[in-house]
N, C-alpha and C positions, 0 to 999 in steps of 0.2 A: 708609272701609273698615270693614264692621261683621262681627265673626263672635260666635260663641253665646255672648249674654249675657241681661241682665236689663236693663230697664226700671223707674226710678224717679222719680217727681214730690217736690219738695221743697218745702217749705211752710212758711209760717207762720201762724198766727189770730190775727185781730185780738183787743183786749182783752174786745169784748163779742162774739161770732160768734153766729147766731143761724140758725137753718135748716139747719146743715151734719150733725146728727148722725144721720141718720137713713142707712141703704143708698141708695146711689147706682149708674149703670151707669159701668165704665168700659172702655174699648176700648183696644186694640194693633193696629194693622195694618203687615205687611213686605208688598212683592209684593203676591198675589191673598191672602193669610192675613188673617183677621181673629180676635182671640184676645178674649173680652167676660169681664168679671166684673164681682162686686159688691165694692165699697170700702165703709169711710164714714170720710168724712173728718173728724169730729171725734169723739172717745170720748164715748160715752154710757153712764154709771155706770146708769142706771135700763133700758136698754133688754136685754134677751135678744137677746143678739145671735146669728144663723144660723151656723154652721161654716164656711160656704161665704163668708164675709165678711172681707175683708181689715182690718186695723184702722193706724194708723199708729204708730211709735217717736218716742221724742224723742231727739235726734241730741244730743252733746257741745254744741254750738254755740246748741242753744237751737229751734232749727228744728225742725217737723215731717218726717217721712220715709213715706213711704207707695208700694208696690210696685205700681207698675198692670198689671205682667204679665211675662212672657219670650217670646223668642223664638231661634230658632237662623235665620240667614242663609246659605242653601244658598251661594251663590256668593261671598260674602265682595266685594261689590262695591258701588260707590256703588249708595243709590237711595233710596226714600220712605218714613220712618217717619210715621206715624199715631197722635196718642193724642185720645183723647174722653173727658168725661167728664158725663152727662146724666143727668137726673133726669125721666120724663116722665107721674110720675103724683104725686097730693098736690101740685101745684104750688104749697106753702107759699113766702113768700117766704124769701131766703134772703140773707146778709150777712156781710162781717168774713175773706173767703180772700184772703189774699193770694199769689201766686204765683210764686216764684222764679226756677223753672228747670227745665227736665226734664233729666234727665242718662240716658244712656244709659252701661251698664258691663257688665264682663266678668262674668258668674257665677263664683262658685268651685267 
């Protein structure tokens, strides 16, 4: 049973990462909605980063924290969450995500 929250991917990088710093796409779908933005999943001290670019926290724990979007669930009833997250231009190679867990939670 889901009603209006937030969407979060939890992370960690490896010691050396390599390809992750640059904007990436990432997607939320409930239902017929599909909700897209730009992340980038590792910080990049040299890059000018755009306004419109999600960047990620470090969590108590040591772990990355990174926001891939919200949603609100009209009906408050099972059904299919969606997340993506694709890179499909500069296809630099890329290395060193490791990936946790998606957790879905309540907004405040």
């Amino acid at each position: 049973m889901l009603s209006q929250g937030s969407t979060y991917a939890v992370y960690k990088l490896a010691e050396e990462p390599y390809g992750l710093n640059f904007p990436v796409n990432a997607s939320v779908s409930v239902g017929g909605s599909v909700l897209a933005c730009k992340v980038c999943v590792q910080r990049n001290p040299h890059m000018i980063r755009p306004e419109d670019v999600a960047l990620p926290h470090e969590r108590v724990d040591g772990w990355m924290e990174l926001e891939l979007g919200e949603f609100v669930c009209e009906a408050g009833e099972d059904g299919d969450v969606s997340f993506g997250l694709s890179k499909t231009e500069y296809l630099n190679g890329k290395s060193g995500l490791l990936l946790q867990g998606i957790e879905i939670r309540h907004k405040n």
